[in-house]
N, C-alpha and C positions, 0 to 999 in steps of 0.2 A: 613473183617474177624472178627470174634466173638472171644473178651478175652475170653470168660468163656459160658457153659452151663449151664441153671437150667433147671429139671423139675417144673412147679409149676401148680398146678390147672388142671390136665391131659392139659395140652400144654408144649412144649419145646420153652424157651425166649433163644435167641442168648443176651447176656451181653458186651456192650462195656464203657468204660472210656474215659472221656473227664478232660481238665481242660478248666475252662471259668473266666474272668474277668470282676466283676460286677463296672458298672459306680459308680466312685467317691471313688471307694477302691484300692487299690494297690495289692492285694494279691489275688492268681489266688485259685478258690475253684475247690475242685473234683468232679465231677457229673457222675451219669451210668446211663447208657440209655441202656434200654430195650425192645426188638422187639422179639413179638410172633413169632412161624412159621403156624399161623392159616393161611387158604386160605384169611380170610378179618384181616392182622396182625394187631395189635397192639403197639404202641411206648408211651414208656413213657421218660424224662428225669428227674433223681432226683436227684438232688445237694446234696450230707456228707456233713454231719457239721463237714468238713476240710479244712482247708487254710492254707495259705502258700505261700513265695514270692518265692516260687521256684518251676517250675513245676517237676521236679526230683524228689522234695521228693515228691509230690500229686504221682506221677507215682509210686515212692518206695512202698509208704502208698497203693498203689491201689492193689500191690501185694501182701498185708498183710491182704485182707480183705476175710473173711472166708465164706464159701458154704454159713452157717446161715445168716451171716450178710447180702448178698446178697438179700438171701430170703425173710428174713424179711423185707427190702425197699419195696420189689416188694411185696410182700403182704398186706403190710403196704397202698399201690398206689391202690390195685385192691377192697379194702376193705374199703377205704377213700374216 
């Protein structure tokens, strides 16, 4: 099931939240992943520049991140 909707780019992205733990670090970073609802979709994963030893507060942090902010990653991925 999809955290969040965006329109972006005449497509509708289903928006999900992960937390992942990169080798030789202690501290679990936030990352969204984005999946078009094109008939050939599209997935991206892009890790925030947020960390943290605690996955609670990445999850807290994820509910605080705004329509734009969203946007702008995934525009930021489609445009890079």
């Amino acid at each position: 099931m999809a955290w969040r909707t965006l329109a972006v780019e005449n497509c509708e992205w289903s928006v999900s939240v992960a937390v992942e733990r990169r080798p030789g670090s202690s501290d679990w970073t936030l990352v969204a992943g984005f999946r078009s609802s094109a008939p050939e979709p599209r997935r991206y994963w892009i890790p925030l520049p947020v960390s943290s030893s605690s996955k609670a507060a990445l999850f807290a942090h994820a509910d605080n991140l705004s329509h734009d902010d969203l946007v702008g990653l995934l525009r930021a991925q489609l445009t890079g």
